[in-house]
ChimeraX commands (.cxc) that place a marker at each C-alpha (Angstrom):
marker #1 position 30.70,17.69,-0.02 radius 0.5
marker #1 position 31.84,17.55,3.90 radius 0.5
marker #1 position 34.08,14.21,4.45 radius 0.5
marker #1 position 31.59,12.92,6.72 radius 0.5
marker #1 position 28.38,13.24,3.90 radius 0.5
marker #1 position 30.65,11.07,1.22 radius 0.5
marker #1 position 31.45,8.53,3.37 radius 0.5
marker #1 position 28.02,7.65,4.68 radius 0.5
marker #1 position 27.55,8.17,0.95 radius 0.5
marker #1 position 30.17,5.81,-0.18 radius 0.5
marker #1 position 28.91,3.75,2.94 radius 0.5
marker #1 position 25.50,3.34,1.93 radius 0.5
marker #1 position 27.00,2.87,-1.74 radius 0.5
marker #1 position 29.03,-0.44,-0.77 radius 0.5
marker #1 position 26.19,-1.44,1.54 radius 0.5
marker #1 position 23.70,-1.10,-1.76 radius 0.5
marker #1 position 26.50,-3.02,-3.81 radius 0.5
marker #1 position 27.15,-5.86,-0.84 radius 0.5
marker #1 position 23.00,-6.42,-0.72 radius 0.5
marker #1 position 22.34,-6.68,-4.32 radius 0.5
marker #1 position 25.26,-8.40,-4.96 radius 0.5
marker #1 position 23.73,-11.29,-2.10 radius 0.5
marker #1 position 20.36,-10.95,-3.63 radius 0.5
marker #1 position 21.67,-11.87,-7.21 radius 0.5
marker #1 position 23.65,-14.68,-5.19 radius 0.5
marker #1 position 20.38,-16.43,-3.75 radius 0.5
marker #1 position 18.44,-15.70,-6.93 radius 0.5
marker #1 position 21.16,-17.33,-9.11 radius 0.5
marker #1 position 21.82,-19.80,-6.90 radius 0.5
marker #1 position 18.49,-21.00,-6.56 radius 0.5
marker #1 position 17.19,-20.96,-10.01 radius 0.5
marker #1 position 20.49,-23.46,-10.55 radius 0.5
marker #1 position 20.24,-25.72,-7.78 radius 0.5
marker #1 position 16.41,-26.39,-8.79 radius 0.5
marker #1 position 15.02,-24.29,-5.62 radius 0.5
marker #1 position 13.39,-21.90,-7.18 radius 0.5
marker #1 position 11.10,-22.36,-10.47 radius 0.5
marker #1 position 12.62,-19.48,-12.78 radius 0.5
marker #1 position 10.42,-20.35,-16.20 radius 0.5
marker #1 position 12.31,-20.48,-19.90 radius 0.5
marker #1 position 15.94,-18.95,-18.73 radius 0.5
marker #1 position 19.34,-18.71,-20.72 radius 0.5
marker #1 position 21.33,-20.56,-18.85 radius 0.5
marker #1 position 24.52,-18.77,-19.80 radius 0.5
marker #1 position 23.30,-15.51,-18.73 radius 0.5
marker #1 position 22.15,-17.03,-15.18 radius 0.5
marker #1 position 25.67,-18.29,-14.84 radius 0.5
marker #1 position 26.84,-15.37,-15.79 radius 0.5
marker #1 position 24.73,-13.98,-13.42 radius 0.5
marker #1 position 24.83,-15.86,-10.52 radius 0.5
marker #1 position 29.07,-15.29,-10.88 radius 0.5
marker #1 position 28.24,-11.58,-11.00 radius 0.5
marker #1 position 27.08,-11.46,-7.46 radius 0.5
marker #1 position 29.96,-12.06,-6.27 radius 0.5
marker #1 position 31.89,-9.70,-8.23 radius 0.5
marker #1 position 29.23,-7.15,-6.49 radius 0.5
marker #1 position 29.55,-8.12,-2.62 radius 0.5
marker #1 position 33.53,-7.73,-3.86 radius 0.5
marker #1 position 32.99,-4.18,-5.32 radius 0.5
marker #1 position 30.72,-3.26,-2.35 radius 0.5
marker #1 position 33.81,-4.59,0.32 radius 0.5
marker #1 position 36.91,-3.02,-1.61 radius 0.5
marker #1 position 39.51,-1.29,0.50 radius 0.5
marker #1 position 41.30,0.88,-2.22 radius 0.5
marker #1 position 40.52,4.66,-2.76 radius 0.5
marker #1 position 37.10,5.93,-2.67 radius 0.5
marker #1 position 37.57,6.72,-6.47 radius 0.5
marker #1 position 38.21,3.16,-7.42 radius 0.5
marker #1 position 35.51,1.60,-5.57 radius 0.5
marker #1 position 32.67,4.27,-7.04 radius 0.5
marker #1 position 34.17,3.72,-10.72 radius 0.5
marker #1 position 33.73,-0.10,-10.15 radius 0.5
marker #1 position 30.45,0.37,-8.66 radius 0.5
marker #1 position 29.13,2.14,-12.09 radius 0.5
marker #1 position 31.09,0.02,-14.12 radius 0.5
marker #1 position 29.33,-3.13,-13.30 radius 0.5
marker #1 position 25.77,-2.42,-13.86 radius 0.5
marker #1 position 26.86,-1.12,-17.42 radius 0.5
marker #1 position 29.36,-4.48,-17.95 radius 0.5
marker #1 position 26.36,-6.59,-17.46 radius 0.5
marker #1 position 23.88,-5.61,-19.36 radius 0.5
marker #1 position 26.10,-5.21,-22.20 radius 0.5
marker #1 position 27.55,-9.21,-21.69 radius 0.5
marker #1 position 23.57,-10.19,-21.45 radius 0.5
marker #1 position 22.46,-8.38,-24.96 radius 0.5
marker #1 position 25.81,-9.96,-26.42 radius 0.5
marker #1 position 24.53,-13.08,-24.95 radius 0.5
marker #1 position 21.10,-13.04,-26.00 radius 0.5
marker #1 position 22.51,-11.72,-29.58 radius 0.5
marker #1 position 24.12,-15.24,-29.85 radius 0.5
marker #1 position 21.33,-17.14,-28.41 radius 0.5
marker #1 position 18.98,-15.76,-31.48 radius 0.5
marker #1 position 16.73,-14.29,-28.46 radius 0.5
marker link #1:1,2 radius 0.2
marker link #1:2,3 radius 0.2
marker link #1:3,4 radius 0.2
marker link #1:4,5 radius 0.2
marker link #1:5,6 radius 0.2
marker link #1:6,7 radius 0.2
marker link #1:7,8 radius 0.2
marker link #1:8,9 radius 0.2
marker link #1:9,10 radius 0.2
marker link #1:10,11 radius 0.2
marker link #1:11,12 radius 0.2
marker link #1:12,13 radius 0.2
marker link #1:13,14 radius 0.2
marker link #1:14,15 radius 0.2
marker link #1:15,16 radius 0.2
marker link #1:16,17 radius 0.2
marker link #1:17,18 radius 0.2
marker link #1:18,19 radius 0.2
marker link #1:19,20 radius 0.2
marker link #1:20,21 radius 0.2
marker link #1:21,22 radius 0.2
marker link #1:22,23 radius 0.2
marker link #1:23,24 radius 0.2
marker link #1:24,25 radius 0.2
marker link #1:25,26 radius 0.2
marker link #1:26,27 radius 0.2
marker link #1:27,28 radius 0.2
marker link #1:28,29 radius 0.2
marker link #1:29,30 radius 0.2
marker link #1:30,31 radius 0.2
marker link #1:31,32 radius 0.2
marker link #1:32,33 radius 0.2
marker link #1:33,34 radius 0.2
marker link #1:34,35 radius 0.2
marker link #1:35,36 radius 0.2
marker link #1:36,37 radius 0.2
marker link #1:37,38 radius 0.2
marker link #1:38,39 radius 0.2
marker link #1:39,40 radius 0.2
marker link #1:40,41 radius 0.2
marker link #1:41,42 radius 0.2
marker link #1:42,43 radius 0.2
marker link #1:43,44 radius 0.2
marker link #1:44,45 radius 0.2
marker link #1:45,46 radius 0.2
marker link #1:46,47 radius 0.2
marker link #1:47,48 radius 0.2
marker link #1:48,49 radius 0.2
marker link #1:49,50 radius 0.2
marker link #1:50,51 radius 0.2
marker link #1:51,52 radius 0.2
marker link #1:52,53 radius 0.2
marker link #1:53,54 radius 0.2
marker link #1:54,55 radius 0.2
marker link #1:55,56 radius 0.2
marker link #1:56,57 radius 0.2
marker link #1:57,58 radius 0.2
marker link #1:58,59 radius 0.2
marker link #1:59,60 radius 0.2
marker link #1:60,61 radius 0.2
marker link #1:61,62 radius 0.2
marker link #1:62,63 radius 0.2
marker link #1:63,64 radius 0.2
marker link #1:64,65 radius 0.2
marker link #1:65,66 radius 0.2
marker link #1:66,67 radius 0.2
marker link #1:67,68 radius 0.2
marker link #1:68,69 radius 0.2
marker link #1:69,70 radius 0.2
marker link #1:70,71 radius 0.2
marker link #1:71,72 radius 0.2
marker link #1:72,73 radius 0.2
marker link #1:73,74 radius 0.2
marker link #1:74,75 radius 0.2
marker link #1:75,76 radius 0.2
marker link #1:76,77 radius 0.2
marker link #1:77,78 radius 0.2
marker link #1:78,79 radius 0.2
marker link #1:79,80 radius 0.2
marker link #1:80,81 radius 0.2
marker link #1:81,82 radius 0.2
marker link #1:82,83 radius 0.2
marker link #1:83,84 radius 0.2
marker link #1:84,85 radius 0.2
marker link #1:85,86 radius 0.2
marker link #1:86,87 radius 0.2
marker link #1:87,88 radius 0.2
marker link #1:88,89 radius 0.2
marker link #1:89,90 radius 0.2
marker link #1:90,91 radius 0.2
marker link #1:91,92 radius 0.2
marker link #1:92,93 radius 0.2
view
């Protein structure tokens, strides 16, 4: 791949990461604060999250090597769906 395709790739990558990351933020956030009407939630998995946001807006602006940041970028997606079905294990859900 020529340099300048992977970094608009890994670009558009941290850009994806920094958005959804802001979106989960103001979703989170709201449904906690009382803004937002979110129906029958867990509340430890909208914590959890709520705090995940941020760790994707910090993914999507890391300044190590291109490798680290794209291995973080898959890693969280899988992380947090596998915390939420421990979660809802625990809740009986």
């Amino acid at each position: 791949m020529p340099e300048l395709d992977r970094s608009r790739a890994l670009f558009a990558a941290a850009a994806l990461a920094i958005a959804f990351g802001l979106l989960t933020i103001a979703s989170g956030g709201g449904a906690i604060l009382g803004v937002a009407e979110m129906g029958a939630v867990v509340p430890f998995v909208l914590w959890f999250n709520f705090f995940a946001g941020f760790a994707y807006v910090v993914a999507g602006n890391l300044r190590s090597a291109a490798r680290n940041r794209v291995m973080v970028a898959f890693s969280l997606p899988a992380v947090t769906r596998q915390y939420e079905e421990f979660l809802m294990q625990i809740a009986g859900r």
